[in-house]
N, C-alpha and C positions, 0 to 999 in steps of 0.2 A: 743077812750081812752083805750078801751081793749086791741087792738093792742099793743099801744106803753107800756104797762106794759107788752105782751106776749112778746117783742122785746128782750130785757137784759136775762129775763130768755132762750129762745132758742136759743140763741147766746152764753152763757155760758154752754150748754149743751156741743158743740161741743168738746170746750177746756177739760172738764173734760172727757169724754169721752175715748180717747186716753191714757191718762194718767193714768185711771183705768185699759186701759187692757195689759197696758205695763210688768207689771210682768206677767201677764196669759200667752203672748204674748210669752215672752220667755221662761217659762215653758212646752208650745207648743212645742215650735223650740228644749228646751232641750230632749223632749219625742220623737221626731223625729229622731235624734243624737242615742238613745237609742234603737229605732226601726230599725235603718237604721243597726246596727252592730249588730242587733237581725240574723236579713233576713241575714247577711252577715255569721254570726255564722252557720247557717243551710245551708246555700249554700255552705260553704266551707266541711262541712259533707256529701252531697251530691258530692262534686263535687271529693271527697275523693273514692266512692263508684263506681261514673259514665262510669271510665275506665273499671271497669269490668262487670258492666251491660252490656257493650256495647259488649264486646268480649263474653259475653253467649252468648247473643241475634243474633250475626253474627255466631254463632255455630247452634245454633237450626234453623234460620231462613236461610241458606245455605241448610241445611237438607231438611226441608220443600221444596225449591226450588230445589234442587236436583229430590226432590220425583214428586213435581208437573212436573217437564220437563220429567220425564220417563213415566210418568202418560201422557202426551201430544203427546209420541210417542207409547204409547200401549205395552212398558214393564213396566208398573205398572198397575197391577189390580185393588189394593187396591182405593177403595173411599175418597172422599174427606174427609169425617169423618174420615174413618180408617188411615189416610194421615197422617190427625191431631194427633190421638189419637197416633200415633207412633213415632211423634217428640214429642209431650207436656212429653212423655213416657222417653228422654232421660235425662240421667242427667243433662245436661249444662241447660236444660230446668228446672228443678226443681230448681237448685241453681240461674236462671236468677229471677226467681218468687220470693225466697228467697231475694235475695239483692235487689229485687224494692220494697218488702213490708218495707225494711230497712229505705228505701228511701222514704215512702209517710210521716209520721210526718214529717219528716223537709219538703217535699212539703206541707202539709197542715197547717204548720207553719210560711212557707213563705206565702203563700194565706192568712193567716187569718194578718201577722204581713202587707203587702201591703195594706190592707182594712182599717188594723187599721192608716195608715201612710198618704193613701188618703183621711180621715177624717179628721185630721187634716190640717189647713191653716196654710204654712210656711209664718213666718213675718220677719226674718231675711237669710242673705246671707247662713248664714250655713245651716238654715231649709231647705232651697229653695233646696241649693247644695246636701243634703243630699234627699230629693226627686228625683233629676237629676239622682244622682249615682244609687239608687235604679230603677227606670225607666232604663237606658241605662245597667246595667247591668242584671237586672232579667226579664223585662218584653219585653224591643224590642228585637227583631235579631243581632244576631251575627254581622251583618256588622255594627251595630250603636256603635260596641266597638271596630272597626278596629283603628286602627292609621290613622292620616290626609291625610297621601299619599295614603293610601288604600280605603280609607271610601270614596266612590260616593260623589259626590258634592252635590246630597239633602241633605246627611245625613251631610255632613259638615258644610252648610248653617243651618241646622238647630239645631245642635248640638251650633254650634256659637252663634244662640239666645239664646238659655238658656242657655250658658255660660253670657251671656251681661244681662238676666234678671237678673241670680242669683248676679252678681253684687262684687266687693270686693274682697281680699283672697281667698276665697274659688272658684272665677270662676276663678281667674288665675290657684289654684292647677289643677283642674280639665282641660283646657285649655292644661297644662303641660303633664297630666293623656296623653292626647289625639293626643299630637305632634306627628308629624312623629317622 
């Protein structure tokens, strides 16, 4: 007898359920939308700066190798320390350390906004999509953002599924994003 009165009550749990979390649900997905163009915000700050990090760091670290190969033929005395202390010592070295300190808040903004992004559960096509973009653009390798003709067959194959999970509008854009 106890059964068939527990029967209607948890059978109506189920129905209301969904129902309840459907605005949470999308307030989710819209926090997600809001994060995704956070990390995009800092990445493009970053990626603003990158070009010249890169051309220090091939200044001072040509140097360093410079030093090391004369160091390997016995016209450099100096020690590995003194090596060191003599490239970290030139300017392109000082200004590389400057522009990466520039560069860590927005890395540690992007870390902390992906943590906050992978906590939340995408319930809709945009949520999902906007997880994807984030994943293929900050977190894998370069080759998972090549174009179709370029991008290995795993990464196509699987780039393809999570286009087909996320589902809608949003996996055709991204599908588009990714044509040859």
């Amino acid at each position: 007898m106890n059964s068939i009165v527990a029967l209607p009550i948890a059978a109506a749990i189920p129905v209301a359920a969904p129902a309840m979390l459907l605005p949470q649900s999308d307030a989710d997905d819209r926090r997600l939308l809001e994060i995704k163009e956070r990390i995009f915000e800092h990445q493009e700050a970053n990626d603003a700066l990158t070009p010249e990090a890169i051309r220090l760091q091939n200044v001072w670290s040509d140097e360093l190798i410079r030093l090391e190969g004369e160091a390997s033929i016995g016209r450099c005395t100096l020690t590995k320390k003194e090596r060191w202390a003599l490239v970290t010592a030139i300017p392109e070295a000082a200004e590389h350390k400057r522009v990466v300190e520039m560069m860590r808040p927005h890395d540690e903004a992007i870390e902390d906004s992906i943590r906050q992004m992978w906590a939340i559960p995408a319930q809709t096509s945009e949520g999902k999509a906007a997880k994807v973009m984030v994943l293929l653009s900050s977190l894998m390798g370069d080759d998972w953002r090549e174009h179709d003709g370029e991008a290995d067959v795993d990464v196509r194959y699987a780039r393809d599924l999570m286009f087909e999970l996320i589902g809608g509008e949003p996996a055709a854009q991204l599908r588009d994003q990714f044509a040859a």
